[in-house]
C-alpha positions as CSV (number, residue, x, y, z in Angstrom):
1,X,119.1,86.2,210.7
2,X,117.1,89.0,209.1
3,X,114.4,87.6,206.4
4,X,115.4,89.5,203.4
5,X,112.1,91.0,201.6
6,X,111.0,88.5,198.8
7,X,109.9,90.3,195.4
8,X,108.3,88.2,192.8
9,X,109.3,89.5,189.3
10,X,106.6,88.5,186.6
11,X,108.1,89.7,183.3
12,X,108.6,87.1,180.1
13,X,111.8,89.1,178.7
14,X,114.5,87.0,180.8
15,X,117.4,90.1,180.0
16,X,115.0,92.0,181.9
17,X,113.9,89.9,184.5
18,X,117.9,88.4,185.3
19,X,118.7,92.6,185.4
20,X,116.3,93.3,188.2
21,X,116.8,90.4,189.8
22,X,120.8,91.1,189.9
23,X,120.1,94.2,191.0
24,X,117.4,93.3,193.7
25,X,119.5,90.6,195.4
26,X,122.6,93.4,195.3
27,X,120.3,95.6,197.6
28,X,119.6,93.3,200.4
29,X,116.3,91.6,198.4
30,X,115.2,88.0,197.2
31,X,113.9,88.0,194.0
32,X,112.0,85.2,192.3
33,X,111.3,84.9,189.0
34,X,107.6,83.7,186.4
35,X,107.6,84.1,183.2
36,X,103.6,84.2,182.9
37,X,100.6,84.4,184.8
38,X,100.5,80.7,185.4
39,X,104.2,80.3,186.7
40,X,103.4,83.0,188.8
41,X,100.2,82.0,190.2
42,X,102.3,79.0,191.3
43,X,104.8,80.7,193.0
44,X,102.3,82.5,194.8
45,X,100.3,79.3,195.8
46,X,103.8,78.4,197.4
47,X,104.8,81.4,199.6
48,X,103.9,84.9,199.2
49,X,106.2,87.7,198.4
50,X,106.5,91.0,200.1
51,X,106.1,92.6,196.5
52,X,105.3,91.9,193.1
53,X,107.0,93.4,190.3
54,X,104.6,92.5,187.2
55,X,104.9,93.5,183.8
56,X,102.0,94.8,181.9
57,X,102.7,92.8,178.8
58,X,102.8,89.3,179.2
59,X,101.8,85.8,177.3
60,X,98.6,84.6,178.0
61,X,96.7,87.0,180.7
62,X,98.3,90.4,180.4
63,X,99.4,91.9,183.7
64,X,96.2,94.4,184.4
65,X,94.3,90.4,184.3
66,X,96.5,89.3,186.5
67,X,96.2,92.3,189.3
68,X,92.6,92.4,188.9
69,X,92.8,88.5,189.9
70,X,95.4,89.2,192.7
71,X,93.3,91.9,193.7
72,X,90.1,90.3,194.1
73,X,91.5,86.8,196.4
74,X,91.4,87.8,200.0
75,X,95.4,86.0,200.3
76,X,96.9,88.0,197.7
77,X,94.9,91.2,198.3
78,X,96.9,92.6,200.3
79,X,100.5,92.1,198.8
80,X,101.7,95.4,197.2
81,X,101.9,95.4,192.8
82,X,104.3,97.5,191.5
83,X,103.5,97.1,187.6
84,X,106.7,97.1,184.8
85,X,105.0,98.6,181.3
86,X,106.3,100.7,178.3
87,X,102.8,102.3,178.0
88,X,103.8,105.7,179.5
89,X,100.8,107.4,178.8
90,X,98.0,108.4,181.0
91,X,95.2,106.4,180.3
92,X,97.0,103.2,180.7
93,X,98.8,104.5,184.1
94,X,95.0,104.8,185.3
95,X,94.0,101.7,184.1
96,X,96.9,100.0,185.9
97,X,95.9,101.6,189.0
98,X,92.1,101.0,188.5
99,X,93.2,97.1,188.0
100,X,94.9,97.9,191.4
101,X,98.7,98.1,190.9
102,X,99.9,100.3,193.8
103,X,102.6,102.2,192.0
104,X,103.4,102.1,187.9
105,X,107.3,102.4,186.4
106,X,107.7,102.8,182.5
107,X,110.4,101.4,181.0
108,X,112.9,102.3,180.7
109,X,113.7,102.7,183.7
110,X,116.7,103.4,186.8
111,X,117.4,100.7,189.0
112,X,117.7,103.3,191.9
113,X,114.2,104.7,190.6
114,X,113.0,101.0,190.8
115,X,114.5,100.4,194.8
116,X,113.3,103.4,195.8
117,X,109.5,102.3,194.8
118,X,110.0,99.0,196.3
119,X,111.2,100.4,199.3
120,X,108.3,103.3,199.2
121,X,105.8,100.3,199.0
122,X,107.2,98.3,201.1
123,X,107.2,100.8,203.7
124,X,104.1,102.7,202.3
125,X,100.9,103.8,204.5
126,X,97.9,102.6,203.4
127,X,95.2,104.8,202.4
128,X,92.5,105.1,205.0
129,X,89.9,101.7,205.0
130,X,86.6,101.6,203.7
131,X,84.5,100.1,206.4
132,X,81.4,102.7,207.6
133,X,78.6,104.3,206.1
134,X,77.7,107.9,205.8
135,X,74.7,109.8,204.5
136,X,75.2,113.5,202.8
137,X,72.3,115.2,202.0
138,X,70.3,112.4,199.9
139,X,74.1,111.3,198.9
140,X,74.2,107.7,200.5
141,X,77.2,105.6,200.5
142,X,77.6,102.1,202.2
143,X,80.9,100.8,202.6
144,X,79.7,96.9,203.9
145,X,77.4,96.4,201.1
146,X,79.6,98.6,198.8
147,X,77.2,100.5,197.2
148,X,76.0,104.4,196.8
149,X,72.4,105.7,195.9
150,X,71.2,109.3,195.8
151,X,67.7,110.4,196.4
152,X,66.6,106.7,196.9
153,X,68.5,105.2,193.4
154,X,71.3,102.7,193.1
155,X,74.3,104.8,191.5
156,X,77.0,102.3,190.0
157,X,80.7,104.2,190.8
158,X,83.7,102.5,190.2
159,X,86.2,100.9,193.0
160,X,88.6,104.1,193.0
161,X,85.5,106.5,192.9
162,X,83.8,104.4,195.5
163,X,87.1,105.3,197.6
164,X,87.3,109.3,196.5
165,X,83.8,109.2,197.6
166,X,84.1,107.7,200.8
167,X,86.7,110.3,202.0
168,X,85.2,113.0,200.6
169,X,81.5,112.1,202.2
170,X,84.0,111.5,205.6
171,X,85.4,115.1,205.3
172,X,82.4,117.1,204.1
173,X,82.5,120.8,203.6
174,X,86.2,121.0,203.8
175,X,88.9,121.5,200.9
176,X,91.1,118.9,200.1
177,X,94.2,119.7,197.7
178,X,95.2,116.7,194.8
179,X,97.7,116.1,197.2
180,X,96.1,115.5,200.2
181,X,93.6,112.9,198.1
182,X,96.2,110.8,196.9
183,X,97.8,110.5,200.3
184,X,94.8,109.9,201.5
185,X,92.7,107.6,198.9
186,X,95.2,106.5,197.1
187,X,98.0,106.4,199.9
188,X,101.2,107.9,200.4
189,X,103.5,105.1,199.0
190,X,101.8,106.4,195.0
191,X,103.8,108.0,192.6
192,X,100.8,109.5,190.3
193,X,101.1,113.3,188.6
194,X,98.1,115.2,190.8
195,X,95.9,115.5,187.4
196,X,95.0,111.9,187.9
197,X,92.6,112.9,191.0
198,X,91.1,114.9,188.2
199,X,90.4,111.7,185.8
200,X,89.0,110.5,188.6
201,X,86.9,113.3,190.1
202,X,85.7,113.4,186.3
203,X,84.5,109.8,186.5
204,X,83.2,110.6,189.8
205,X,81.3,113.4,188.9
206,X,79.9,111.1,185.5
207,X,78.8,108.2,187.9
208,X,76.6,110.5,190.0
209,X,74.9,112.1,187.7
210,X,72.5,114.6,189.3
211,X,74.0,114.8,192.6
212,X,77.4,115.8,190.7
213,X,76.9,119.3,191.9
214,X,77.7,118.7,195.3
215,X,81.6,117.9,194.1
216,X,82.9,121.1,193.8
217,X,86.1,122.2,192.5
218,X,87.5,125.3,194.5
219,X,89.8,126.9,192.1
220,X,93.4,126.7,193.2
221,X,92.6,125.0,196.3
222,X,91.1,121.6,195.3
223,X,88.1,119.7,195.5
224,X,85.1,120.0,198.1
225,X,81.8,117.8,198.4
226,X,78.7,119.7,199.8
227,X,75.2,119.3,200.8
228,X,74.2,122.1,199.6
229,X,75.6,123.1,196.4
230,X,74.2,125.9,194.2
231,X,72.6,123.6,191.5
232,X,70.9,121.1,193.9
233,X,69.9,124.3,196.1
234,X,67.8,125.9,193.3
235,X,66.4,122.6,192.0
């Protein structure tokens, strides 16, 4: 008999929560149900799901505490998060994905919208692993130790620019569209509007300070990191 996918559902509205879980076990999933952080710590110390469906808002830790958590024990790491929130706007989409949800849905919302992303994730292709080093220029990054310096000095980037980075660095000299960086950084399975990569490259840029010239943005094409940019070049 086939295992049916189980999807833990971490939202403390119950009309909610009983909704999606209706419609979840309708469409071929098993859906278990916490009303908080703590209920659903203990489901997860139980069995892990395939999914989690966890909603931003929540008594006691709030659901970006609770995927940072998730996200940070080597068990639950890997599990995709798929968070629930009425905050629509863009700021707190990138703060749900810099807590590490893999996909965001504001409420309201479809239930056919909500399958689909469980079945994108649950099918999804992970963005490419951090696990070498590479040097550009005076650019240094190193993925074991996780950290970056430029011209000899520690530079502290956060865990999504660390990523960017890391392709970037990878694929030097060449032209990558927003498209191609969220397949590729972020993975395929994300449903994020393109101008996030541009928060991000922003941040990027911000954490690098001096070597920020060599993250150029090629108008209508994308974004490009050099070793040689113009600025660094007449330094």
């Amino acid at each position: 008999m086939k295992k049916l996918p189980r999807v833990l559902i971490v939202e403390d509205e119950s009309a909610i929560a009983e909704l999606v879980a209706v419609n979840l076990r309708h469409n071929g999933f098993q859906p278990i149900w916490a009303e908080d952080g703590e209920s659903a710590q203990r489901e997860l110390d139980a069995v892990l799901p395939d999914v989690i469906l966890l909603d931003w808002m929540l008594p006691g830790q709030s659901g970006l505490q609770l995927a940072r958590k998730w996200r940070a024990d080597p068990r639950t790491k890997p599990i995709p998060i798929l968070m629930l929130t009425a905050r629509g706007d863009e700021p707190d989409k990138v703060a749900g994905l810099d807590a590490g949800a893999d996909d965001y849905i504001t409420k309201p919302f479809s239930t056919q919208e909500l399958l689909a992303r469980i079945r994108a994730v649950l099918r999804r292709r992970a963005p490419e692993q951090v696990s070498d080093s590479v040097s550009i220029g005076e650019l240094t990054l190193d993925a074991a130790t996780y950290r970056v310096s430029f011209q000899g000095q520690g530079l502290k980037v956060g865990p999504t620019e660390f990523k960017l980075l890391h392709f970037l660095m990878k694929h030097s000299e060449r032209v990558h569209s927003r498209a191609q960086l969220l397949d590729k950084v972020w993975g395929d399975h994300v449903f994020i509007e393109e101008r996030t990569v541009d928060v991000h490259v922003k941040r990027l840029r911000e954490a690098l300070g001096s070597a920020s010239a060599m993250i150029e943005t090629v108008r209508g094409a994308g974004y490009r990191l050099t070793a040689q940019p113009p600025a660094l070049m007449q330094a």
